[in-house]
PQR file of N, CA, C, O and H, with PARSE charges and radii, in Angstrom:
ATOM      1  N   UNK A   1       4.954  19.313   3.178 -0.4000 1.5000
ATOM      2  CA  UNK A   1       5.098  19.284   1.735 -0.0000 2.0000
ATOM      3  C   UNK A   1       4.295  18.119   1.169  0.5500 1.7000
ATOM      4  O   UNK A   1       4.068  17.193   1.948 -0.5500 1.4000
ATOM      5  N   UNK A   2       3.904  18.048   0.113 -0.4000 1.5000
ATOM      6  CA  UNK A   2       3.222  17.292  -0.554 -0.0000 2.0000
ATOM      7  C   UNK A   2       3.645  16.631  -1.485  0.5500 1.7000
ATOM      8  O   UNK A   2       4.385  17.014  -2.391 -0.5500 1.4000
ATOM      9  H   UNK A   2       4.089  18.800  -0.520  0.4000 1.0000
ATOM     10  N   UNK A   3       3.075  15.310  -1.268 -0.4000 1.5000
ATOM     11  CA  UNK A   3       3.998  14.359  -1.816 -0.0000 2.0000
ATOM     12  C   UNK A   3       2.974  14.275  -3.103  0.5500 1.7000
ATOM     13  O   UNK A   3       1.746  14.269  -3.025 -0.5500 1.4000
ATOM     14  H   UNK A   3       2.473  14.999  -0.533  0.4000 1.0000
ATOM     15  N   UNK A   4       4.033  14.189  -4.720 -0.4000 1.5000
ATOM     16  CA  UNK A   4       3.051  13.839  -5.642 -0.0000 2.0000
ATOM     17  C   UNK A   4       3.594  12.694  -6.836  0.5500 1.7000
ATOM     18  O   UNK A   4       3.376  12.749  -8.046 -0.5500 1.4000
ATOM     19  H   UNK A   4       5.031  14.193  -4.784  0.4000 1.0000
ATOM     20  N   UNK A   5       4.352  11.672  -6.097 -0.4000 1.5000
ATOM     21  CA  UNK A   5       5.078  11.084  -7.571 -0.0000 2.0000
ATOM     22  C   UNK A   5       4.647   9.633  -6.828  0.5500 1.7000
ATOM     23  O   UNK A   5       4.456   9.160  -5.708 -0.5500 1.4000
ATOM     24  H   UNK A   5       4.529  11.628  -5.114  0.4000 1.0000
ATOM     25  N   UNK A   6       4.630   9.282  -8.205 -0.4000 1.5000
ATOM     26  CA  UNK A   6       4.352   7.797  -7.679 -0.0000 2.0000
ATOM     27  C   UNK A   6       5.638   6.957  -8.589  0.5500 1.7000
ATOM     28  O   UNK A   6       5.890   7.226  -9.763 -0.5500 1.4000
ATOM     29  H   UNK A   6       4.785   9.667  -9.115  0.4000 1.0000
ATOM     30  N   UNK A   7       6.355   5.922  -7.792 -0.4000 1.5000
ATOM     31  CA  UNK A   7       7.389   4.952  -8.056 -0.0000 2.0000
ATOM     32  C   UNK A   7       6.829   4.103  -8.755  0.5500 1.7000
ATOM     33  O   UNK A   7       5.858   3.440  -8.390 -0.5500 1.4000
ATOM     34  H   UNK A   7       6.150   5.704  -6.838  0.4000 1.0000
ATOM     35  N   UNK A   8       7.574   4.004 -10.214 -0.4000 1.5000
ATOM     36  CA  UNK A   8       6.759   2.355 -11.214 -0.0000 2.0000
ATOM     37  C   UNK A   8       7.836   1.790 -10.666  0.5500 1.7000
ATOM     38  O   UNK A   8       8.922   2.336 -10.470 -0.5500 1.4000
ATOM     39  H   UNK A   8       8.363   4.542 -10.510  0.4000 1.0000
ATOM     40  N   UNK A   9       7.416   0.291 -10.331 -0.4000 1.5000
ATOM     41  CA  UNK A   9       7.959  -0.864  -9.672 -0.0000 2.0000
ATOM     42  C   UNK A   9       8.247  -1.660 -11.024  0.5500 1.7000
ATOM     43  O   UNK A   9       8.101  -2.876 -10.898 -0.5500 1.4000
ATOM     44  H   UNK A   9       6.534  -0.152 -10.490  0.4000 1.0000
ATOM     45  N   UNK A  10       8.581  -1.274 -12.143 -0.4000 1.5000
ATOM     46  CA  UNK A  10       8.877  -2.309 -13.115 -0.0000 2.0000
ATOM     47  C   UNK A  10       9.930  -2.925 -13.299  0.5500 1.7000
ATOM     48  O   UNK A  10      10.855  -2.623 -14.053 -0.5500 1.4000
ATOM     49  H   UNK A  10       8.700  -0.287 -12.246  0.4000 1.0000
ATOM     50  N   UNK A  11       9.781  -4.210 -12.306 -0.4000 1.5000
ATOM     51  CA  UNK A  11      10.581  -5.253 -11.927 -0.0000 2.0000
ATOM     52  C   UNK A  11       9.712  -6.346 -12.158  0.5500 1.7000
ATOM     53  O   UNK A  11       8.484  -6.415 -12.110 -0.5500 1.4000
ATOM     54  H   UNK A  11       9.029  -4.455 -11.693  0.4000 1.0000
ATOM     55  N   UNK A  12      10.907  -7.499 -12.516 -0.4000 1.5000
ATOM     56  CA  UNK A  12      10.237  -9.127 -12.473 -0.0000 2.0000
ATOM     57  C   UNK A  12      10.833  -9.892 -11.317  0.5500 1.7000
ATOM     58  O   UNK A  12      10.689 -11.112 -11.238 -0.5500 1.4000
ATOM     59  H   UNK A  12      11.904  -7.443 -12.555  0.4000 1.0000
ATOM     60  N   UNK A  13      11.528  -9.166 -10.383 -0.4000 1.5000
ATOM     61  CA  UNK A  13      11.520  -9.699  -9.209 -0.0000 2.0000
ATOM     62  C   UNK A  13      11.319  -9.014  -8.135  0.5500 1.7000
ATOM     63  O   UNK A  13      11.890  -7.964  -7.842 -0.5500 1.4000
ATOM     64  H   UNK A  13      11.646  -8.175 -10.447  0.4000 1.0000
ATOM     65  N   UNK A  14      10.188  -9.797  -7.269 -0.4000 1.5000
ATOM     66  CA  UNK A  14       9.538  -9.644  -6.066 -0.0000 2.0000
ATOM     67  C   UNK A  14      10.369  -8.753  -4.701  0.5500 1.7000
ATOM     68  O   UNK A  14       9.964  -7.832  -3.992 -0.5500 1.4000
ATOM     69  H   UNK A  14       9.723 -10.650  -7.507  0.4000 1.0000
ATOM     70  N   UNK A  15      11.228  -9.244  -4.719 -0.4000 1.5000
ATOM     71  CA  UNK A  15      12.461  -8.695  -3.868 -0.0000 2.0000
ATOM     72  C   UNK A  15      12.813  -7.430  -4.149  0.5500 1.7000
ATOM     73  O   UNK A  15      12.608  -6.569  -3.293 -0.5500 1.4000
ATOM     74  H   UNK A  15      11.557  -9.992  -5.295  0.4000 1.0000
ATOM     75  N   UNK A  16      13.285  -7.155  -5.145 -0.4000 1.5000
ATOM     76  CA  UNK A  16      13.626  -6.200  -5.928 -0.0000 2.0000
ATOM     77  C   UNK A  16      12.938  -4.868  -6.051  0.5500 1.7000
ATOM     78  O   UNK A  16      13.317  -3.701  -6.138 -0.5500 1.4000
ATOM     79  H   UNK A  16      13.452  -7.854  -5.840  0.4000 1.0000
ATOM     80  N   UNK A  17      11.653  -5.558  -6.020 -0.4000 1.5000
ATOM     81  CA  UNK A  17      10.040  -4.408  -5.604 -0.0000 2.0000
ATOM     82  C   UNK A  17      10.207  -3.635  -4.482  0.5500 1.7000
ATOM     83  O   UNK A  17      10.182  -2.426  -4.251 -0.5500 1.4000
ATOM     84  H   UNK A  17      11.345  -6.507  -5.949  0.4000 1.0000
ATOM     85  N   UNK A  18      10.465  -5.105  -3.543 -0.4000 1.5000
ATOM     86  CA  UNK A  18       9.917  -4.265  -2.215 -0.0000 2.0000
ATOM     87  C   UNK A  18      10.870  -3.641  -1.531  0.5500 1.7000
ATOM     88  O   UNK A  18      10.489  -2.932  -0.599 -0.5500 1.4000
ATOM     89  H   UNK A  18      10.485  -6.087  -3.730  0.4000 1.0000
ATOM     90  N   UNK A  19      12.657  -3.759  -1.869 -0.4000 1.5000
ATOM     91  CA  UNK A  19      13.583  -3.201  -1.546 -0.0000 2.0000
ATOM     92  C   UNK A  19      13.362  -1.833  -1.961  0.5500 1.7000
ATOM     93  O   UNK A  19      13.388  -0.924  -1.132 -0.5500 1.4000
ATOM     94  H   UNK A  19      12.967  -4.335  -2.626  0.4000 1.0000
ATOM     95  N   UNK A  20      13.096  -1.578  -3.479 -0.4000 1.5000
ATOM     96  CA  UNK A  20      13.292  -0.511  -3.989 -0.0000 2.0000
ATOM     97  C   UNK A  20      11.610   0.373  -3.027  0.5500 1.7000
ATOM     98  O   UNK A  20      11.708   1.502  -2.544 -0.5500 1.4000
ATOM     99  H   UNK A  20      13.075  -2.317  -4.152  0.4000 1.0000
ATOM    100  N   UNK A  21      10.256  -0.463  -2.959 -0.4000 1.5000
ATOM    101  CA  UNK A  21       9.105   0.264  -1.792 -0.0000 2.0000
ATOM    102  C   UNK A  21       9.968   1.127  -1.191  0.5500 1.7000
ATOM    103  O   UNK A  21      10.187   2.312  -1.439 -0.5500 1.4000
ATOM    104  H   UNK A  21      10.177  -1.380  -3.352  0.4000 1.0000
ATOM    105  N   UNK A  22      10.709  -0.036   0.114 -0.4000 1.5000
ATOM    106  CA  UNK A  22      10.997   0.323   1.210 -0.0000 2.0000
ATOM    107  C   UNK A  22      11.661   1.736   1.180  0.5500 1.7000
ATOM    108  O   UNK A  22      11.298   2.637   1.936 -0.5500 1.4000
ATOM    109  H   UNK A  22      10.530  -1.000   0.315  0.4000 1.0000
ATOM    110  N   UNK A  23      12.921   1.908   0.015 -0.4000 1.5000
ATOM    111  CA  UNK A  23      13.735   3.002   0.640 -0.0000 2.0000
ATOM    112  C   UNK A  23      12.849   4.029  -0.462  0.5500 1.7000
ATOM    113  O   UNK A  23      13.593   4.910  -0.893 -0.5500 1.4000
ATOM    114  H   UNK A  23      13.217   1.176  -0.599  0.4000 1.0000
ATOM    115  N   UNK A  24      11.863   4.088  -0.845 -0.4000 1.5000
ATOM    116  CA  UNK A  24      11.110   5.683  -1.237 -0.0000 2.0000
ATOM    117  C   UNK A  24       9.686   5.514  -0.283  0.5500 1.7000
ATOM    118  O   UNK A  24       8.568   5.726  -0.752 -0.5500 1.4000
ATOM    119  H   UNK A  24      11.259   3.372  -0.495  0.4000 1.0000
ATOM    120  N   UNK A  25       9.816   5.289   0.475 -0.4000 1.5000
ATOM    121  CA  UNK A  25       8.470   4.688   1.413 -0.0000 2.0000
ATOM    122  C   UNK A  25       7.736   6.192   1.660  0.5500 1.7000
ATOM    123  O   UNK A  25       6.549   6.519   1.628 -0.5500 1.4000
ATOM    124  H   UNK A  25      10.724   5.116   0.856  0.4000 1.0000
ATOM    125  N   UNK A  26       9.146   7.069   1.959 -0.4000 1.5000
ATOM    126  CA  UNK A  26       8.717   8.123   3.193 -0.0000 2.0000
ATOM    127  C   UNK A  26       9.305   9.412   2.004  0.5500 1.7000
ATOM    128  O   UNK A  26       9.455  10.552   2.444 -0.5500 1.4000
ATOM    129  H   UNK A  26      10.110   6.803   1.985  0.4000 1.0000
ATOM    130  N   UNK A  27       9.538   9.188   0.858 -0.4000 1.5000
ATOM    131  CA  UNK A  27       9.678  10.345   0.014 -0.0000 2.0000
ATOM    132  C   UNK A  27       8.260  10.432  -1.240  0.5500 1.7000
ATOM    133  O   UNK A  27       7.970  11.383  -1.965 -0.5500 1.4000
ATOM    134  H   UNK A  27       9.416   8.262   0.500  0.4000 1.0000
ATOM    135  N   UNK A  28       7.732   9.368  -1.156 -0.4000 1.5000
ATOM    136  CA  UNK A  28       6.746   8.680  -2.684 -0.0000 2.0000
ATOM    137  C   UNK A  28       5.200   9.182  -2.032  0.5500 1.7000
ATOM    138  O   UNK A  28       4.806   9.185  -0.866 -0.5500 1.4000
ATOM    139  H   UNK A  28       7.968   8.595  -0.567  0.4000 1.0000
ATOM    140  N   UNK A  29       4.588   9.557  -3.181 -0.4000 1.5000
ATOM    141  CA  UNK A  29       3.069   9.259  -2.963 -0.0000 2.0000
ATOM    142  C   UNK A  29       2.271   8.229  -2.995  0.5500 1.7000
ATOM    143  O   UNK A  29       1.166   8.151  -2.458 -0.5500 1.4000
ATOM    144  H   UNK A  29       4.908   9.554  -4.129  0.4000 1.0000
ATOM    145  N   UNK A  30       3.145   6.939  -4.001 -0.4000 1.5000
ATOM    146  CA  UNK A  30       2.377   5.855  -4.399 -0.0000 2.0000
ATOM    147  C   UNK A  30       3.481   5.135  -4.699  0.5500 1.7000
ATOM    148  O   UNK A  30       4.587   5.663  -4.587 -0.5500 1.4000
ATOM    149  H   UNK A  30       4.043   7.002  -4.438  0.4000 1.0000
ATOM    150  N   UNK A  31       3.333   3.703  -5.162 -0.4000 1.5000
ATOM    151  CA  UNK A  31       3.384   3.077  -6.011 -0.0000 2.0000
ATOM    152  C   UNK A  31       2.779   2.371  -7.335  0.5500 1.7000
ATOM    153  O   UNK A  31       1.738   1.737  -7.163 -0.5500 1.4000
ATOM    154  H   UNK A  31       2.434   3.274  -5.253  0.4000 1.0000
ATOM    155  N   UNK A  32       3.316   2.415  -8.620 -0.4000 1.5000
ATOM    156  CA  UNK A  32       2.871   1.580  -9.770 -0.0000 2.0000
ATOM    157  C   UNK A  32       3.297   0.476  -9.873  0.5500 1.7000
ATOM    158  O   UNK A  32       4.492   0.203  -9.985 -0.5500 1.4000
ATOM    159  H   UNK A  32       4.161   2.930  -8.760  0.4000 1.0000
ATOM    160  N   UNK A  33       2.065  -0.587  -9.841 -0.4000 1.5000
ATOM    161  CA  UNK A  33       2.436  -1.813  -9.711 -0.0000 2.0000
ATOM    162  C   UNK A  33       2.019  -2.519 -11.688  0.5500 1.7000
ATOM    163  O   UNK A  33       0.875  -2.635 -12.128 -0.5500 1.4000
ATOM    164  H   UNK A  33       1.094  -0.365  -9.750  0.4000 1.0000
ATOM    165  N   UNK A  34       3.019  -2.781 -12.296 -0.4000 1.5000
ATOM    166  CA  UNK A  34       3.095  -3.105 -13.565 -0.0000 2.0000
ATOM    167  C   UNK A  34       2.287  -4.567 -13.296  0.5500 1.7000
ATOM    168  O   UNK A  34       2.221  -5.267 -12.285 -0.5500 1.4000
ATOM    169  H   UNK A  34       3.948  -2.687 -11.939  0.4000 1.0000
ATOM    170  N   UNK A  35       1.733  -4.712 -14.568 -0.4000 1.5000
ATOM    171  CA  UNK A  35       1.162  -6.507 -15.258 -0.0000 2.0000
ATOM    172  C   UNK A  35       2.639  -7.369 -15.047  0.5500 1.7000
ATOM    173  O   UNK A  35       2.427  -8.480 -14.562 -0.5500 1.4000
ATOM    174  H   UNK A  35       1.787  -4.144 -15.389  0.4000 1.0000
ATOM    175  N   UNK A  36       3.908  -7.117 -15.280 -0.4000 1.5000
ATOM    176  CA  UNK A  36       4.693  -7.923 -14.727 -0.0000 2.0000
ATOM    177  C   UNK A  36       5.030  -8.466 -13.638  0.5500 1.7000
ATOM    178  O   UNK A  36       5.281  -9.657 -13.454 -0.5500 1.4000
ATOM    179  H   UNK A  36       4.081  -6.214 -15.675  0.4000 1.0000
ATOM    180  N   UNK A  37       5.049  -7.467 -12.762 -0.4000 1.5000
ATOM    181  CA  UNK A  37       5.072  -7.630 -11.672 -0.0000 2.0000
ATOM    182  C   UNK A  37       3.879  -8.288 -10.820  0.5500 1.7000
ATOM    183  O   UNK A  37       3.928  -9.090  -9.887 -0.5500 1.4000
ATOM    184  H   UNK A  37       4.845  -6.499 -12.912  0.4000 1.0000
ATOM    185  N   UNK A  38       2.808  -7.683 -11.449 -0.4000 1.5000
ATOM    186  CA  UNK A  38       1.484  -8.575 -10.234 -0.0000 2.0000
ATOM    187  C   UNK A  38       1.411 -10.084 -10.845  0.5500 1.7000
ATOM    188  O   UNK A  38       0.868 -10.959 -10.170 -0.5500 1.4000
ATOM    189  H   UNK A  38       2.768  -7.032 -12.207  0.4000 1.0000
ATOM    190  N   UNK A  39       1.997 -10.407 -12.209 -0.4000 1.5000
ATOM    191  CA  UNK A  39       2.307 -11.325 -12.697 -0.0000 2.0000
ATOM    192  C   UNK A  39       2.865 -12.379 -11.583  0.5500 1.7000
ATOM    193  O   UNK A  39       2.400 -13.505 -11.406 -0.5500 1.4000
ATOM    194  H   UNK A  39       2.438  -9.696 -12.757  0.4000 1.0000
ATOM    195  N   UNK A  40       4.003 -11.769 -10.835 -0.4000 1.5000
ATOM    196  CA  UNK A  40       4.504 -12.702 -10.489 -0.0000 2.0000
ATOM    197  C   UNK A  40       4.110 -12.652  -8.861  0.5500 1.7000
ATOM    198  O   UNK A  40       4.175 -13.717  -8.246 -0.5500 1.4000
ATOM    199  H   UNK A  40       4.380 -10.854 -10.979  0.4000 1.0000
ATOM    200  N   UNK A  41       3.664 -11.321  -8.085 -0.4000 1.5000
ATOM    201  CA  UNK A  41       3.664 -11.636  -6.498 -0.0000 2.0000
ATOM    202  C   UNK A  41       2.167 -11.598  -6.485  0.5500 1.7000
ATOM    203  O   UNK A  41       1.657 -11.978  -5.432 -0.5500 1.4000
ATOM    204  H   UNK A  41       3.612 -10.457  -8.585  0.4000 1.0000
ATOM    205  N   UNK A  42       1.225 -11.153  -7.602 -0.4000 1.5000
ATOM    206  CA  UNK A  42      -0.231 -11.278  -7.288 -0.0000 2.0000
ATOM    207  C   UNK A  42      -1.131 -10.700  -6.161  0.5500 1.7000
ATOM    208  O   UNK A  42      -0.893  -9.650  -5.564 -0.5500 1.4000
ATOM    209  H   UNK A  42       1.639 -10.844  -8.458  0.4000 1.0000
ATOM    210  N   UNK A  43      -1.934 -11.316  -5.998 -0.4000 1.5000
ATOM    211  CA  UNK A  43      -3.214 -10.007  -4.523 -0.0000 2.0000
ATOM    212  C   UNK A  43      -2.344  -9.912  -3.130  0.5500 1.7000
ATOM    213  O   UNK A  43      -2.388  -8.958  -2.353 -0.5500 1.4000
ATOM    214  H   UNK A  43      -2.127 -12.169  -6.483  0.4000 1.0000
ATOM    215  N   UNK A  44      -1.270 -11.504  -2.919 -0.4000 1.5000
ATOM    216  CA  UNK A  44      -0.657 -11.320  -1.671 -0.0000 2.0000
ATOM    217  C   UNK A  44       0.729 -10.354  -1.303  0.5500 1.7000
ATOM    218  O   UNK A  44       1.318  -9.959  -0.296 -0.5500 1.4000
ATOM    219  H   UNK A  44      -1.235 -12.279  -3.550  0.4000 1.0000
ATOM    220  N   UNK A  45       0.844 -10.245  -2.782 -0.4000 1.5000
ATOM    221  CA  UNK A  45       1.916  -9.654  -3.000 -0.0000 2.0000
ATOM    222  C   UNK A  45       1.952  -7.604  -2.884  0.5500 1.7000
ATOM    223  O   UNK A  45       2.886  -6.817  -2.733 -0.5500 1.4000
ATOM    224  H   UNK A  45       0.366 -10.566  -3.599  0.4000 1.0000
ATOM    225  N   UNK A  46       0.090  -7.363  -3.084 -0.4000 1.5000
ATOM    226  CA  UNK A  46      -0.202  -6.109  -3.113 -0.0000 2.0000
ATOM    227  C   UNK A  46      -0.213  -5.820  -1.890  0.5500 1.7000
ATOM    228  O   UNK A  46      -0.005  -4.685  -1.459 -0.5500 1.4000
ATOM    229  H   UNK A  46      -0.669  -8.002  -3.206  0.4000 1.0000
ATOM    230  N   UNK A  47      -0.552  -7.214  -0.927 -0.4000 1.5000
ATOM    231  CA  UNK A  47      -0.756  -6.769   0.332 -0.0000 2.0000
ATOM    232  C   UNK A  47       0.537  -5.946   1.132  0.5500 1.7000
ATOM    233  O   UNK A  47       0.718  -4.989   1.884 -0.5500 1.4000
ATOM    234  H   UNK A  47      -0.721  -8.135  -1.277  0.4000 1.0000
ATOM    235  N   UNK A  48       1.335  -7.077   0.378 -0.4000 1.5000
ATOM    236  CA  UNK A  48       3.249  -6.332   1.567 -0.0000 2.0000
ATOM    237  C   UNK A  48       3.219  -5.503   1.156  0.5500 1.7000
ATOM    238  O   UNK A  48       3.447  -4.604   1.965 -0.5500 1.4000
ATOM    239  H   UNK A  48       1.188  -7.855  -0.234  0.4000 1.0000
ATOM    240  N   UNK A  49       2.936  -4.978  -0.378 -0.4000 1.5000
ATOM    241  CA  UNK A  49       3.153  -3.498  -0.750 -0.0000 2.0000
ATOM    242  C   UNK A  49       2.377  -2.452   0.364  0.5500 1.7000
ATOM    243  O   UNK A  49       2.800  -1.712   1.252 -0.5500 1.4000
ATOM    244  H   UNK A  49       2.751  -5.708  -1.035  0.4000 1.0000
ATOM    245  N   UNK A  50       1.420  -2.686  -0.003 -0.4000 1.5000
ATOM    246  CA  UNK A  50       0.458  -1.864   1.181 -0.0000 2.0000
ATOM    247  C   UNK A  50       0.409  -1.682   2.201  0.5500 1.7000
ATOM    248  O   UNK A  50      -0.490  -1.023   2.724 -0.5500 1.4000
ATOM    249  H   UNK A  50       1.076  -3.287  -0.725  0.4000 1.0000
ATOM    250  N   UNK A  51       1.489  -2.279   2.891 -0.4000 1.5000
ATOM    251  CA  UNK A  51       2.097  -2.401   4.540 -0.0000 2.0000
ATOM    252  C   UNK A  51       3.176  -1.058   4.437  0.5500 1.7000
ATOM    253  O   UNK A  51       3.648  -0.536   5.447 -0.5500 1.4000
ATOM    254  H   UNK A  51       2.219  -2.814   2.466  0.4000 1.0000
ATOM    255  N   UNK A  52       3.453  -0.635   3.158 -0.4000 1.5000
ATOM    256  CA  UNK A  52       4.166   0.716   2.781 -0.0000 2.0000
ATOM    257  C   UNK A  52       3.569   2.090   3.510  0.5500 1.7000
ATOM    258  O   UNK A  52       4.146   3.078   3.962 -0.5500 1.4000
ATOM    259  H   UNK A  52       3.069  -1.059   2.338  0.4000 1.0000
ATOM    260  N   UNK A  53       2.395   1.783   3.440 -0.4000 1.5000
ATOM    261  CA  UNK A  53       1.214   3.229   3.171 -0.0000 2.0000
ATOM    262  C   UNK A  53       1.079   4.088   2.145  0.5500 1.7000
ATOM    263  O   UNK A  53       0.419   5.084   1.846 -0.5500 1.4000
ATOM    264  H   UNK A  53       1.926   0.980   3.072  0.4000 1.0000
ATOM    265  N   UNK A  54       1.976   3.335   1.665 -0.4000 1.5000
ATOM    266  CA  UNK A  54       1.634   4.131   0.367 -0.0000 2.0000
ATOM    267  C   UNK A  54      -0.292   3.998  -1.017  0.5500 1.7000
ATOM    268  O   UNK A  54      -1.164   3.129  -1.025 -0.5500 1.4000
ATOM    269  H   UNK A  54       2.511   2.526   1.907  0.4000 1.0000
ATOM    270  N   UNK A  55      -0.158   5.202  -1.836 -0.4000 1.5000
ATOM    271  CA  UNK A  55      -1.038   4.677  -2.198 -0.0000 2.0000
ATOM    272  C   UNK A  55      -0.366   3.540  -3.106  0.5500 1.7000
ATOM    273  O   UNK A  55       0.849   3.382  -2.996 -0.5500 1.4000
ATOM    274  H   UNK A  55       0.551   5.907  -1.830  0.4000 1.0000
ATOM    275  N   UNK A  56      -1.332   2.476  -4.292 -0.4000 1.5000
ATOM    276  CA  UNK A  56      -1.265   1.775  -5.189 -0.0000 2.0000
ATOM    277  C   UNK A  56      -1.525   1.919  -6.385  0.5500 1.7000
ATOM    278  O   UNK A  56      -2.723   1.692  -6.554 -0.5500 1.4000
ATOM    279  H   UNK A  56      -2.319   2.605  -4.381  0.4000 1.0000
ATOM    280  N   UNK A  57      -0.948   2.219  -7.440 -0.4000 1.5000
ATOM    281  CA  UNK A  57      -1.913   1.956  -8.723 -0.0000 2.0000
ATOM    282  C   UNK A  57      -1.663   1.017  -9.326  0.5500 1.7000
ATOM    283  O   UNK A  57      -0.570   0.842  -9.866 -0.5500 1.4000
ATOM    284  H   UNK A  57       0.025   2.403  -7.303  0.4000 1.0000
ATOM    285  N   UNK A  58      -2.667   0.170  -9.366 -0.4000 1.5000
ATOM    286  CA  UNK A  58      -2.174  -1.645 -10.242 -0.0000 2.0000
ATOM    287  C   UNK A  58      -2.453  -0.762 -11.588  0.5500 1.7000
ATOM    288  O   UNK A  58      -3.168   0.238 -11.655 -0.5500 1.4000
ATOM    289  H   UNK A  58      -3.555   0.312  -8.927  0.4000 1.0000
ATOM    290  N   UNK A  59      -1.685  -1.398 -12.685 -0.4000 1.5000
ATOM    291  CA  UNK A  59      -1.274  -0.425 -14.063 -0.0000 2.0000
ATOM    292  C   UNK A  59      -1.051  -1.662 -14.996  0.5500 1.7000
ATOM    293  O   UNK A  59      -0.017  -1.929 -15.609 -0.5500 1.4000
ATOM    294  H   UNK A  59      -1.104  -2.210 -12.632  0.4000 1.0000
ATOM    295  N   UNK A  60      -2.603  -2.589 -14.977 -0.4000 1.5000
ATOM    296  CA  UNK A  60      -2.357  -3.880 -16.031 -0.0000 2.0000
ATOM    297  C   UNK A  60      -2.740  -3.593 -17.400  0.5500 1.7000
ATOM    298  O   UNK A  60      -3.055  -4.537 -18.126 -0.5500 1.4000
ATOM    299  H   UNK A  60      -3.443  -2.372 -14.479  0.4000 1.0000
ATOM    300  N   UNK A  61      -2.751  -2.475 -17.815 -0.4000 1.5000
ATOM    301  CA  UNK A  61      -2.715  -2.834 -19.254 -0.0000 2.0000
ATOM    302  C   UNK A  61      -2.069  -3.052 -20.116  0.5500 1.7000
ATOM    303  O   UNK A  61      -0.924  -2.603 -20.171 -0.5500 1.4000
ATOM    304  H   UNK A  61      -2.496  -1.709 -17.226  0.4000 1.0000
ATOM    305  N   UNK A  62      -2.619  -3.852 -21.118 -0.4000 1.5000
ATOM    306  CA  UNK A  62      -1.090  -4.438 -21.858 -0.0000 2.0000
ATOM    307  C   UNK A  62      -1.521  -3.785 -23.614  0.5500 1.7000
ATOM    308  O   UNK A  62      -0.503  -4.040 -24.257 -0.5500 1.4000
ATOM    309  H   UNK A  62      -3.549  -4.217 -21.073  0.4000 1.0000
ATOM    310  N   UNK A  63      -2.255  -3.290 -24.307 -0.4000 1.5000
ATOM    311  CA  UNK A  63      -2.831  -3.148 -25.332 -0.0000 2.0000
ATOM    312  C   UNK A  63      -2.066  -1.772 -25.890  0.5500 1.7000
ATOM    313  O   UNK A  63      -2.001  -1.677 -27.116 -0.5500 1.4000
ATOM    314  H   UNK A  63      -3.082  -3.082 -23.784  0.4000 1.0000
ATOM    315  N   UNK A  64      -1.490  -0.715 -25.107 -0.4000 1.5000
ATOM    316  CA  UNK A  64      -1.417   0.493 -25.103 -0.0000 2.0000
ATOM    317  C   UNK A  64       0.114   0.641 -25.629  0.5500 1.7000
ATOM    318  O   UNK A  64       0.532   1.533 -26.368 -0.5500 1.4000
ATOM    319  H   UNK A  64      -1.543  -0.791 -24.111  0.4000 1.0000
ATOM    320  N   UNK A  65       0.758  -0.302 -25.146 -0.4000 1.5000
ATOM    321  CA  UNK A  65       2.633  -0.165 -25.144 -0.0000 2.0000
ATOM    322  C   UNK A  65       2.899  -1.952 -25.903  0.5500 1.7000
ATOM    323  O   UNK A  65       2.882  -3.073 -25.395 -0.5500 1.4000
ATOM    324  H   UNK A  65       0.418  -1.026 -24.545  0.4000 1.0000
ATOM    325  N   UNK A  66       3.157  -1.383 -27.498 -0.4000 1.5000
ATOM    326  CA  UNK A  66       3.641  -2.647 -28.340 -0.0000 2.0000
ATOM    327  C   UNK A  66       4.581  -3.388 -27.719  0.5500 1.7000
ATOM    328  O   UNK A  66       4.413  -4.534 -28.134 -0.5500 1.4000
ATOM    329  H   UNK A  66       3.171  -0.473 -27.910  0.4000 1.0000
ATOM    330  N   UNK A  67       5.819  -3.360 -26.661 -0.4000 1.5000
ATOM    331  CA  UNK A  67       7.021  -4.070 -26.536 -0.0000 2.0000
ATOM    332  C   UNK A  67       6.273  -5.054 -25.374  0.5500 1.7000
ATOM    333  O   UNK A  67       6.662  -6.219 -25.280 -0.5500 1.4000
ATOM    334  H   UNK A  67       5.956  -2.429 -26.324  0.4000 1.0000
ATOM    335  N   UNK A  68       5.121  -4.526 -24.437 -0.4000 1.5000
ATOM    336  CA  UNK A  68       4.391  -5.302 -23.333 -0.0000 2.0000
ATOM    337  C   UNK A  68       4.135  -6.861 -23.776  0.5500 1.7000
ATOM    338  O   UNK A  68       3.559  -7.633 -23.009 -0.5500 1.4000
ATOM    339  H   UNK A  68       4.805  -3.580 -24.514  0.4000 1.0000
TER
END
């Protein structure tokens, strides 16, 4: 079956991210990694993500959504 959803990680804590990665690891196509979030764990932080296998979409724009 084919996997087609990708998980937004919109969290401001790091922990919180990668708990919630871990348990859709093996149901998800991806993850969305929000401007908040890379805010706070940054390029090293994409890396643990990516130890997922999952794919990534970094999703920094801020211009599009007034409350950002």
């Amino acid at each position: 079956m084919k996997k087609n959803i990708f998980v937004a990680l919109d969290f401001s804590n790091f922990d919180k991210a990668l708990d919630v990665a871990n348990s859709v690891k093996n149901d998800a196509a991806g993850l969305k990694i929000t401007n908040e979030l890379f805010a706070i764990c940054g390029k090293e932080g994409l890396k643990k993500f990516s130890e997922f296998g999952l794919e990534i979409f970094l999703d920094l724009k801020i211009l599009d959504i007034p409350n950002t």
